[in-house]
N, C-alpha and C positions, 0 to 999 in steps of 0.2 A: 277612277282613272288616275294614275300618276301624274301628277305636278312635274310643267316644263322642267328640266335641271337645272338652263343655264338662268330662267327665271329664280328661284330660290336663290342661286346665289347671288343674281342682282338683285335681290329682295332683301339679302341680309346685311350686301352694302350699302341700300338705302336707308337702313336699319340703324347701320350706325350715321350717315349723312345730316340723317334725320332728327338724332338726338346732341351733336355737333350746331346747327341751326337754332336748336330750342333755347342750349347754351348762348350763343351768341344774343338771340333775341332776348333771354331773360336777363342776361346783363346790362340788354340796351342800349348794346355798339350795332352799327352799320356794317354792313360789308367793308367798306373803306375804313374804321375805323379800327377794325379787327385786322386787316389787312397793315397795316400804321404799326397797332402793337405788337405783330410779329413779325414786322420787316416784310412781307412778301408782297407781290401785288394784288391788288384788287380782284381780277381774276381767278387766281387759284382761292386764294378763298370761293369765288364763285363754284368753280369747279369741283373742290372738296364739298361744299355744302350741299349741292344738286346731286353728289353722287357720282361724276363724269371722270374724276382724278381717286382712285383709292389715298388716303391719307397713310404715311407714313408714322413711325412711334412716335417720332420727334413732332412730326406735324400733331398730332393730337396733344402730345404735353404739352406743346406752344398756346394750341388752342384754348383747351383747359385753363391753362396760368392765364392768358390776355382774361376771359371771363369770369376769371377768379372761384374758380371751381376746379383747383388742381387734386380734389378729393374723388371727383370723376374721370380721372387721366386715366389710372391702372382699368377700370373697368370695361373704358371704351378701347384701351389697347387690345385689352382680350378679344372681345367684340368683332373687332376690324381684323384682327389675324383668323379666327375663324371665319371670318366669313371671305378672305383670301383662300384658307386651303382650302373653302368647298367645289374652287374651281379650279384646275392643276391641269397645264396647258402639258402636254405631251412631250413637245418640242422642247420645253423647258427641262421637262424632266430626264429627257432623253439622251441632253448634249453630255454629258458624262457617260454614256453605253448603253446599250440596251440592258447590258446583262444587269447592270447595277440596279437598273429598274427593276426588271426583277425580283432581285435580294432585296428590293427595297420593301417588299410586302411578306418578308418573313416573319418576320413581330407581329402582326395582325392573322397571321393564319394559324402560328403556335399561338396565340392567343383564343382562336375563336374553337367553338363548338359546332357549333350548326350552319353549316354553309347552304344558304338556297343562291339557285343561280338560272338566270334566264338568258339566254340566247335565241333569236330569231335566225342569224346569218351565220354562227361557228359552232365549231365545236369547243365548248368552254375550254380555257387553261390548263382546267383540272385535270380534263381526260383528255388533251393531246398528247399525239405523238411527235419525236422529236424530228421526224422530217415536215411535219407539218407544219408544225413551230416556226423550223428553219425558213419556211419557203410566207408565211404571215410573216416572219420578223423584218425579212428582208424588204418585201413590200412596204411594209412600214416605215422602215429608216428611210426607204427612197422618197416618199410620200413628205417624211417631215426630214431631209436634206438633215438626214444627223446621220454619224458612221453607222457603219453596217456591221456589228459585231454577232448580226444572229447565230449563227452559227456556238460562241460563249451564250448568248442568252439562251439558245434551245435546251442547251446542258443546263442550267441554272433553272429555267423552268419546270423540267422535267424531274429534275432532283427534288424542288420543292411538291409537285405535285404527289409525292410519294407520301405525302398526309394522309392522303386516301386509304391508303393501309395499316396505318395506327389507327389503335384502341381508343376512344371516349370521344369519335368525332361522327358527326353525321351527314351525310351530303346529299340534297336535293337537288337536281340536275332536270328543268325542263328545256328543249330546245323543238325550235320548228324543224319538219321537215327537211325544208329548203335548205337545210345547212348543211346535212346529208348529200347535197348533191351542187355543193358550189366547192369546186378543188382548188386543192393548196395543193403545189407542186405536181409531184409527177405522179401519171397513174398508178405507180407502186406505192408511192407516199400517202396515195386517197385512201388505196387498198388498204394498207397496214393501218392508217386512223380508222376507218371504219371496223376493221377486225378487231380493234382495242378497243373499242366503242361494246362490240359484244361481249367482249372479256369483264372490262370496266363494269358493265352495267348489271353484273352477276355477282356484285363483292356485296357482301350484308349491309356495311355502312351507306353505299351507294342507292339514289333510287332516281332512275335515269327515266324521265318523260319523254316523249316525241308526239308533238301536234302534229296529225296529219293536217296535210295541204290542202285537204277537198271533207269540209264538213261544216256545221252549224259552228259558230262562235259566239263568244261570249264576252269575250274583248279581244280587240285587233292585235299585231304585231307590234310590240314594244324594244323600247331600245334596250342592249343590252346591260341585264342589273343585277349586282353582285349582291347577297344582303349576309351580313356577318352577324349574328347570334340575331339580336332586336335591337342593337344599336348603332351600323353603320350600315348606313345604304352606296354602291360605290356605282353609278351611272358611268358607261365608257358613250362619249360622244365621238366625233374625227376628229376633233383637236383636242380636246381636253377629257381629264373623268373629273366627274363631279360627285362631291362626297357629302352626302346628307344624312345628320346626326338628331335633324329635332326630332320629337317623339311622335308628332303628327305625320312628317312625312317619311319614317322609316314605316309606319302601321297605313299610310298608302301604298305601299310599293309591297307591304306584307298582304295585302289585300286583293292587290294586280295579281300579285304572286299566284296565290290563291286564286283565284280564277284561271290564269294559264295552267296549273299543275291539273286543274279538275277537265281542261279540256284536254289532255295528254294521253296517248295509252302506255300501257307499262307492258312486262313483261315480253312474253309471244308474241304478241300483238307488237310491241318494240322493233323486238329484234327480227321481226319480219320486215318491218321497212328498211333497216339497215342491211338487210342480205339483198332489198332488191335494188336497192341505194351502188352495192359491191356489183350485182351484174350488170347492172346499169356501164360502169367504168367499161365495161366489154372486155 
């Protein structure tokens, strides 16, 4: 089973918390006493050391120098900023546009090869279409009170998902059922995702699963997770995505994987759920 998300990432700021305290104790200052030599109150040192306050650059170099172990400053800076981006609040990343969100994950998709992808409740990224886009994006901005620029991110998504059609990449696409039949916008908009859904999932590169609804499992419904080549895992939560990089728990979620693709059918068997998904709409 996959590892909580937003636990890994409180695991990795404990991570560093943890190795901040050893310092202090090996130095053999007190909380107040460490507190003293870098000016701050007694508290935030509690707070930084428990893990309750993520520690800033500066905060960690202060830290380091008061214990006199400014030779582990750079290490634990690293430390603590990874284990910041493995948790990236939505809201955060959003106040600048949707769409820029978007383009923000162009570098990582010309970069990757092997795309697996699991969804229980959508139609991945990859293979939407832009009114469908339009009508999640928009939901979304309302949800995290950032502008509503979907309408530019639908275009920017759709542009990038056009990787699908270049040479030297491969895409694994399982998704439940259920996503088949939860609508984004208007019944023309279901229609034309679903119709692309059939197009989509006939390209060579492509190999598009669908769990059905009514069968034996083998592992339940998982949240939706992106994994790029064998080195990044990107979990979408409702507020944040969370980005998992250790080698143990990208070959978790390489393993979940594997288990939903083997309960999936492909082909005929596909694309019959998806036409009945289409008369379903009436």
């Amino acid at each position: 089973m996959p590892v909580i998300p937003a636990s890994s990432a409180q695991s990795a700021r404990e991570g560093v918390a943890r190795q901040l305290r050893e310092l202090r104790e090996d130095a053999g200052l007190t909380i107040v006493q460490l507190a003293k030599a870098c000016g701050w109150s007694h508290s935030k040192v509690s707070r930084i050391g428990n893990s309750k306050t993520p520690p800033s650059t500066s905060d960690i170099i202060a830290w380091c120098r008061a214990c006199g172990a400014d030779d582990r400053s750079r290490d634990l800076v690293a430390l603590s900023r990874a284990a910041e981006t493995m948790y990236q609040e939505w809201r955060r990343r959003a106040l600048s546009g949707l769409r820029q969100l978007q383009n923000s994950y162009d570098t990582l998709f010309q970069a990757t090869r092997l795309f697996r992808v699991y969804s229980p409740t959508l139609v991945p990224g990859l293979l939407q279409t832009e009114g469908y886009i339009r009508a999640l994006l928009s939901d979304n901005a309302r949800l995290l009170d950032v502008p509503d620029d979907s309408a530019d991110a639908a275009a920017a998504r759709v542009e990038r998902s056009q990787i699908i059609h270049r040479p030297g990449r491969r895409f694994s696409i399982v998704i439940e059922e259920s996503a088949l039949h939860y609508q984004y916008g208007s019944s023309d908009d279901m229609a034309a995702q679903l119709g692309h859904l059939l197009t989509a999932g006939a390209l060579p590169a492509v190999s598009l699963g669908i769990i059905p609804t009514h069968g034996a499992r083998r592992i339940g419904p998982q949240e939706i997770f992106h994994i790029y080549d064998d080195t990044l895992v990107a979990i979408e939560l409702l507020s944040a995505e969370v980005n998992l990089t250790q080698p143990s728990d990208v070959a978790r979620y390489e393993a979940a994987f594997e288990d939903l693709r083997s309960m999936a059918v492909y082909g005929a068997a596909a694309r019959a759920l998806i036409v009945n998904a289409i008369e379903a709409l009436g």
